[in-house]
C-alpha positions as CSV (number, residue, x, y, z in Angstrom):
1,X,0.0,0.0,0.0
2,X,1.1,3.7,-0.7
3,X,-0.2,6.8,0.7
4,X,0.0,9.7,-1.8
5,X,1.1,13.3,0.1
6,X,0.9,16.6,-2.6
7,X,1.8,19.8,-1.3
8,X,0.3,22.7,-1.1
9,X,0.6,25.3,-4.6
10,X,3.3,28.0,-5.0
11,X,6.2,27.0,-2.6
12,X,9.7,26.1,-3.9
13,X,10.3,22.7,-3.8
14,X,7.1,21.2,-3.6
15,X,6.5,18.2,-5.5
16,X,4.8,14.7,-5.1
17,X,6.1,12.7,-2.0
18,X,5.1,8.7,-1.6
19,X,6.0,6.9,0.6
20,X,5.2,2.6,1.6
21,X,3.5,2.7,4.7
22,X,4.9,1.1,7.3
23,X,8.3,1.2,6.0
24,X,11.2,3.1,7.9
25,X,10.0,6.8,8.6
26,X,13.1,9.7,9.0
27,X,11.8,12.3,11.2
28,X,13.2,15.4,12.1
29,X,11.9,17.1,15.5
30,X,12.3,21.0,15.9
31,X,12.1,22.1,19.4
32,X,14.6,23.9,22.1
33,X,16.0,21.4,24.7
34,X,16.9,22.4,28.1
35,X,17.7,20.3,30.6
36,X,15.4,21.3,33.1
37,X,13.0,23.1,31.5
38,X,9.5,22.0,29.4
39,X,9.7,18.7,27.6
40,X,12.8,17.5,27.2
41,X,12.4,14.4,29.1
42,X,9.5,13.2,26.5
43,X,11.5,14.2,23.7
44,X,14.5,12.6,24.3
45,X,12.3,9.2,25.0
46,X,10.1,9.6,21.7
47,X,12.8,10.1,19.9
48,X,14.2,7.1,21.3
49,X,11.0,4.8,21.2
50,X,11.1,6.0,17.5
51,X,14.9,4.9,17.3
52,X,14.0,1.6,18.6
53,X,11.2,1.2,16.4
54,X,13.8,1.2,13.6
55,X,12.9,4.8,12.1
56,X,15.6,7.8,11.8
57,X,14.8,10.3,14.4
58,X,16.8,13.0,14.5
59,X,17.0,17.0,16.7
60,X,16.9,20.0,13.9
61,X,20.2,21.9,14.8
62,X,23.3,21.9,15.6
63,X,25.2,19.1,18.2
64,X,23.5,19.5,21.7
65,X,25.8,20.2,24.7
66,X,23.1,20.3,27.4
67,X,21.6,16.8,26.3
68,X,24.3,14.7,24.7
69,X,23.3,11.5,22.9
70,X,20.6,12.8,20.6
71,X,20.9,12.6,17.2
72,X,20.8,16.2,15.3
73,X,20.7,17.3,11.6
74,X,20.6,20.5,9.4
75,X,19.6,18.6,6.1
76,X,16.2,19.0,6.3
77,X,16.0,17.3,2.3
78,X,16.8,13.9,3.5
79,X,13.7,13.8,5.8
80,X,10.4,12.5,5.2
81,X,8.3,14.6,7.8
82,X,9.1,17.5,10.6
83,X,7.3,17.6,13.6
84,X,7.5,21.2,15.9
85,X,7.2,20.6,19.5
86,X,6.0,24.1,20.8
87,X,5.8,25.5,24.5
88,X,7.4,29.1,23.7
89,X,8.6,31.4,20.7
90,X,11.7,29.9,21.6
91,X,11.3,26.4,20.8
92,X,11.0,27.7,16.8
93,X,14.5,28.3,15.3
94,X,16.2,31.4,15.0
95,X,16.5,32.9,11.3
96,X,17.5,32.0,8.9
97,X,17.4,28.5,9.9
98,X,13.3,28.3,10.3
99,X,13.3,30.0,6.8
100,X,15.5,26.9,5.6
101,X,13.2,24.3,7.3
102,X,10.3,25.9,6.0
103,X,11.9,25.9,1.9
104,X,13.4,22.9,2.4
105,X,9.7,20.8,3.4
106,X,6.8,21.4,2.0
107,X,3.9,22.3,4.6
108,X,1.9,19.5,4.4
109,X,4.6,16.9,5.5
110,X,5.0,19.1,8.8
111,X,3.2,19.1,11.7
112,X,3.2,21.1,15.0
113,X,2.4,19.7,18.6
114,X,1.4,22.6,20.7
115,X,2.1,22.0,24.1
116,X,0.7,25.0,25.9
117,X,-2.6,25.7,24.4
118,X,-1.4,28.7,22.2
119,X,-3.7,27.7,19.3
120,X,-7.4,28.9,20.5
121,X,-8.3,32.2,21.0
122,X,-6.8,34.1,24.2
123,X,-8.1,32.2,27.4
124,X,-7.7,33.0,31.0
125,X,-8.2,30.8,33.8
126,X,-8.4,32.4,37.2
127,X,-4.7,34.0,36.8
128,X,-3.1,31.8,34.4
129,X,-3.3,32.2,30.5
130,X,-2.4,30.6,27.2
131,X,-1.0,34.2,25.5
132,X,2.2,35.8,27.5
133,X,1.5,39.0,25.2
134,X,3.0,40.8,28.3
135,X,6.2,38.9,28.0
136,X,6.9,38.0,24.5
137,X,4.4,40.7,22.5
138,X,2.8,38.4,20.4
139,X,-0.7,38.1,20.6
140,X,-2.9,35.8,20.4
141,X,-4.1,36.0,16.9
142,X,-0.5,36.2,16.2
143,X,0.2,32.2,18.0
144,X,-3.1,31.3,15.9
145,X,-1.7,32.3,12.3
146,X,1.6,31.5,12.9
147,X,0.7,27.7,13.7
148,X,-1.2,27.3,10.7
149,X,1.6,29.1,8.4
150,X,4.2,26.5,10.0
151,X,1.5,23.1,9.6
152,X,-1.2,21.6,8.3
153,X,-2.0,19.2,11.4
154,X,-2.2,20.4,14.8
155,X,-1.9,18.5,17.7
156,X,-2.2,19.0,21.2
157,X,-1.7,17.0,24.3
158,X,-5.3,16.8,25.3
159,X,-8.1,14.3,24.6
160,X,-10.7,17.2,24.1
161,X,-9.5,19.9,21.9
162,X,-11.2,23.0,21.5
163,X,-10.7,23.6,18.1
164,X,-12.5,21.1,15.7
165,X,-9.2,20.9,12.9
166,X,-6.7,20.1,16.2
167,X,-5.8,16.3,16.6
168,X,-5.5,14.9,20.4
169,X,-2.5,13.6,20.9
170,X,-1.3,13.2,24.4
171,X,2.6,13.4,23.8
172,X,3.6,12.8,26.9
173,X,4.3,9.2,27.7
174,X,5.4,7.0,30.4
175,X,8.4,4.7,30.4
176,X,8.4,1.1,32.5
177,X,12.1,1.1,32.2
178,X,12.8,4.2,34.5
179,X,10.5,2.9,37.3
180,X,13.2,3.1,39.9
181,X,12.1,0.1,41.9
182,X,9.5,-1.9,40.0
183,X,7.9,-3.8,43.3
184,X,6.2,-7.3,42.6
185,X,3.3,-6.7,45.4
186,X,1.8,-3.7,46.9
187,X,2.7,-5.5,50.5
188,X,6.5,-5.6,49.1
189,X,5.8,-1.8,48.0
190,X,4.5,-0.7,51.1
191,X,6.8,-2.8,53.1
192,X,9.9,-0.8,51.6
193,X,8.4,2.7,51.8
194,X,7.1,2.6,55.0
195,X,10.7,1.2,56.2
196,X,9.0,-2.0,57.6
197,X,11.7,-4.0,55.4
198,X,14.9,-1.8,56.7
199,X,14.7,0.5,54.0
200,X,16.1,3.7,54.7
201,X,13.5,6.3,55.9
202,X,12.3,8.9,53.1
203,X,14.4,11.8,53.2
204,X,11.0,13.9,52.7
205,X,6.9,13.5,53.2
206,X,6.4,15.3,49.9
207,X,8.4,16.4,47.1
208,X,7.4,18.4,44.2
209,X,9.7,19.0,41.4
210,X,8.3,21.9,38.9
211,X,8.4,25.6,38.5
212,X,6.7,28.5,40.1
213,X,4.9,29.4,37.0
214,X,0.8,29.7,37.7
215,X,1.1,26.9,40.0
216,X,1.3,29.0,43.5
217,X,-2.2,28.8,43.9
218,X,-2.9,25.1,44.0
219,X,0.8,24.7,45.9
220,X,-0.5,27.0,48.4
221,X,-3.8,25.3,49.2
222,X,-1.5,22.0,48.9
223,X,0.6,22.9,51.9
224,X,-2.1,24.7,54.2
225,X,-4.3,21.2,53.8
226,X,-0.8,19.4,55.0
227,X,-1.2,21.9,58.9
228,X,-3.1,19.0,60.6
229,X,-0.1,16.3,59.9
230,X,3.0,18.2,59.7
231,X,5.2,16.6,61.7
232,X,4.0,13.1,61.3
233,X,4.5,13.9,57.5
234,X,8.1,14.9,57.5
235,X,9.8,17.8,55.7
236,X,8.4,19.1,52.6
237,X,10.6,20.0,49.4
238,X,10.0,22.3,46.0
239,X,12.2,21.9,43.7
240,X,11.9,24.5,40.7
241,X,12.5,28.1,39.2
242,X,11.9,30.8,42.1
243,X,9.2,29.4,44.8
244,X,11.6,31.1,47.0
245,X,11.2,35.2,46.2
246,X,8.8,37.0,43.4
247,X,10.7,38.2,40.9
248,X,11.1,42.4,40.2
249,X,10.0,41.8,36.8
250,X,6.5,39.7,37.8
251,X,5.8,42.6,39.9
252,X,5.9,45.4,37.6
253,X,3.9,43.7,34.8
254,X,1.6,42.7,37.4
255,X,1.6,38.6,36.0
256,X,-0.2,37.1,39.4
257,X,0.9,33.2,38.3
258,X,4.3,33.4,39.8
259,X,3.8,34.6,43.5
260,X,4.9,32.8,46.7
261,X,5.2,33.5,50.1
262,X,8.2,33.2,52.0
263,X,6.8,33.4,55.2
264,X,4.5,30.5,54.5
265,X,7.3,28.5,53.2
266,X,9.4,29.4,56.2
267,X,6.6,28.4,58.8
268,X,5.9,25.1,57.3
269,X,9.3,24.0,56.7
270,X,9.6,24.1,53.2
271,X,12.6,23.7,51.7
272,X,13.4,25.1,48.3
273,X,15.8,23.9,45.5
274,X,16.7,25.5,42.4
275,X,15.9,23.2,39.1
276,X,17.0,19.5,38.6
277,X,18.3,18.5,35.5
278,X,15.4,16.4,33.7
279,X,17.6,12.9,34.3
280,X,17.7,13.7,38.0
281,X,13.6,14.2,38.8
282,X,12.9,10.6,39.0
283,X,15.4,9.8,42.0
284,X,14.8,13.0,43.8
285,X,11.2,12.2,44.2
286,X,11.8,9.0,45.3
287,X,13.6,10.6,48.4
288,X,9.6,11.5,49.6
289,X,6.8,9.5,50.7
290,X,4.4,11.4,48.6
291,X,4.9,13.3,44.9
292,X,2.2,15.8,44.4
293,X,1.1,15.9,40.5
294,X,-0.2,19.7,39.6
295,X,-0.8,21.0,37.0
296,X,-1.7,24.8,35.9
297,X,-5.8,26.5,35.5
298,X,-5.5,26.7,32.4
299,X,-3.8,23.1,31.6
300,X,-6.3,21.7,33.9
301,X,-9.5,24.1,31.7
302,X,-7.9,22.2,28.4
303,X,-7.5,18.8,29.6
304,X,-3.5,19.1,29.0
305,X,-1.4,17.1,30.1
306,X,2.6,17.2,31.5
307,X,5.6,14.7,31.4
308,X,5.2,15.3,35.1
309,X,1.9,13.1,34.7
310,X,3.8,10.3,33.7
311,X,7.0,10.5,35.0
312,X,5.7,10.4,38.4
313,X,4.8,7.3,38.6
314,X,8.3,6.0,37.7
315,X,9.8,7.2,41.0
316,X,9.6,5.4,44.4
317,X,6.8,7.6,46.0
318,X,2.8,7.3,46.2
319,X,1.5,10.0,43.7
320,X,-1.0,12.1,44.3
321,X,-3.4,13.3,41.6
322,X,-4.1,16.5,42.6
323,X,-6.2,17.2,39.1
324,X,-9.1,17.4,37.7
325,X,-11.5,14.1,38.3
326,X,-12.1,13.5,34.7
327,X,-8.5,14.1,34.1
328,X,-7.9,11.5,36.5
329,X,-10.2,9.1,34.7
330,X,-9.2,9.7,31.5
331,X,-5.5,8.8,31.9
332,X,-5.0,6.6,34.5
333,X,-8.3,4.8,34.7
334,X,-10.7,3.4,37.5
335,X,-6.9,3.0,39.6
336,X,-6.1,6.3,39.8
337,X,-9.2,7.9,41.8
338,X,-7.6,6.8,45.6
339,X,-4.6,8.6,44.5
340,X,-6.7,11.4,43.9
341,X,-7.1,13.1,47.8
342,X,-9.8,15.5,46.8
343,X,-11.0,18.1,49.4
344,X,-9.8,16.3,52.4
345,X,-5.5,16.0,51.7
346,X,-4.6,15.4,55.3
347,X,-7.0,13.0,55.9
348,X,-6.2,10.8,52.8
349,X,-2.5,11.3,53.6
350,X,-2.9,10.3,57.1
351,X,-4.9,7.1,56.1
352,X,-1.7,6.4,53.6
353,X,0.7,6.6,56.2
354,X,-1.2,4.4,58.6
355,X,-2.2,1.8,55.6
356,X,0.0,2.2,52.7
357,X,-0.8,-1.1,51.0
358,X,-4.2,-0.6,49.3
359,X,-2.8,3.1,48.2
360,X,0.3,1.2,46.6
361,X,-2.1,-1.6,45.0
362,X,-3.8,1.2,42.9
363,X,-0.3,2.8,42.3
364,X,1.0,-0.3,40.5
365,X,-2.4,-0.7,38.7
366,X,-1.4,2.8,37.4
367,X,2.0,2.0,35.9
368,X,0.2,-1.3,34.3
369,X,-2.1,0.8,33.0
370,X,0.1,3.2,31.8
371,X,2.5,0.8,30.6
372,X,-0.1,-1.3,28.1
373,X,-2.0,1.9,27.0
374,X,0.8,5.3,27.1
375,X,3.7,3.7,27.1
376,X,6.5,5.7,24.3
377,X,6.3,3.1,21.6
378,X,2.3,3.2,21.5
379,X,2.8,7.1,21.9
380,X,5.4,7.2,18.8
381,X,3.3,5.2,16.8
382,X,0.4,7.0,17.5
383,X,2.1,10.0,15.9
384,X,3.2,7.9,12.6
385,X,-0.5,6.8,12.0
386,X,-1.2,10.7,12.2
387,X,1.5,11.8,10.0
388,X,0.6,9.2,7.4
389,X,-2.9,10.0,7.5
């Protein structure tokens, strides 16, 4: 069988492109790595599941320094597709390397996956909001234009799109080889995090590894909940870009998403680290008995999802799910909802600590379910059978 891809009138180079389905895809990925910041953990494991798959995945750019050991290219000709992951106006190249991309492959054999919800109309969700106009000056019409110049599909990590022409794709994806200690039984599970085996005690009762951007509020209602059973819970950790101090520049654009409060952190506890590198998240939440999952207003509005939602469940911790219900249920199934402490966080945290085993019963439910059905094979295959569509 042969799918038959003709490109869109009027651009140099277009022509005819075939190609046998099912045979070896080269795929070139345009985004900004970082190693602590957005996605680079899910990239660098896509491109791998790809890899493994037997296809030619390769980083558009020069040779990374920050994340060594993936594959990069500037000869955009010898690819067969182009997928841009998107958080920020950074993750598109610099000129006049995008205007090379964009000569060199015709539109219709590239794709974008917008991560942040910058392709619907401006939103704002109690103080959180898809458009940074106030930070980058491009507005929203601007992020919607742009998009369809650079693609003709759409995707977005979300299982309900608002916009009928964007395809759900969840991205994101969940590894069973990084689980740091892949327990046989909850009662072995609970055994070793409760200490009853002679495991070493949990350096922390909770550790949350993310930046201070439009999270506070949730954070904030997170550790007030944790009052009642702060010292049977053990010390709290945030590990991330500035949950310590406000920065100047928040304050004069008046951006509400990044506040904090010192004082509160200070009373409670809290200690604060400055970002991990994205191969390091994994064992530093497996220093805490509990690894809060949170996730922005506006994330939570569009159904979006994070690599924190995955990842989680690789380290040695009980997670807990602290979004929406339906969220909850769409991703990790009927296993996830006692994981999921609702209104009443000390109370559900309490009964964990006194019976950890049914709690670590539905956590390795989770990872089976996440294995079988968002594991990053299924997830890169998922995008092949939308790219050859």
């Amino acid at each position: 069988m042969k799918l038959l891809f003709i490109t869109g009138l009027g651009r140099k180079g277009d022509r005819v492109y075939t190609r046998k389905w099912g045979s070896r895809m080269k795929l070139l990925v345009v985004s900004k790595l970082e190693r602590s910041a957005r996605s680079v953990n899910t990239l660098v494991k896509l491109m791998q599941a790809g890899q493994a798959l037997g296809h030619e995945v390769a980083l558009f750019g020069e040779q990374q320094s920050d994340v060594p050991g993936v594959p990069t290219s500037l000869d955009v000709k010898k690819f067969d597709r182009a997928v841009f992951v998107i958080h920020e106006t950074k993750d598109f190249p610099d000129l006049p390397y995008l205007a090379q991309l964009i000569d060199s492959m015709p539109k219709n054999r590239r794709a974008v996956i917008d991560c942040g919800g910058r392709y619907n109309e401006t939103l704002r969700i109690e103080h959180d909001f898809n458009h940074l106009e106030k930070l980058d000056s491009h507005q929203g019409w601007e992020w919607v234009e742009g998009i369809e110049a650079v693609a003709d599909k759409i995707l977005q990590p979300t299982l309900t799109p608002l916009r009928p022409n964007v395809r759900p794709f969840l991205f994101h994806a969940f590894d069973p080889g990084s689980v740091a200690r892949p327990y046989g039984s909850a009662a072995e599970a609970a055994r070793a995090w409760s200490g009853a085996d002679g495991s070493p005690r949990k350096r922390y009762g909770v550790a949350y590894v993310g930046h201070n951007w439009m999270r506070w509020t949730q954070v904030r209602a997170f550790l007030e909940a944790l009052r009642p059973i702060r010292e049977e819970l053990g010390p709290i950790c945030l590990s991330g870009w500035r949950w310590d101090e406000r920065e100047d520049w928040a304050i004069e654009l008046g951006i509400q998403g990044v506040d904090t409060d010192p004082a509160l952190l200070k009373e409670l506890g809290v200690e604060t680290h400055w970002p991990l590198p994205f191969n390091e998240v994994i064992g530093f939440v497996g220093h805490a008995r509990f690894g809060p999952v949170f996730q922005r207003p506006l994330f939570n509005h569009l159904g979006l999802v994070t690599n924190r939602a995955f990842e989680t469940f690789c380290a040695d911790t009980i997670p807990l799910l602290m979004q929406p219900d339906r969220l909850v249920e769409a991703v990790y199934g009927p296993a996830g909802r006692p994981l999921a402490p609702g209104d009443d966080v000390a109370g559900r945290l309490k009964d964990m600590m006194l019976r950890p085993e049914p709690y670590w019963e539905a956590v390795l439910k989770v990872r089976a379910h996440l294995a079988e059905r968002h594991s990053f094979r299924r997830r890169f295959q998922e995008l092949l059978a939308i790219l050859e569509e």
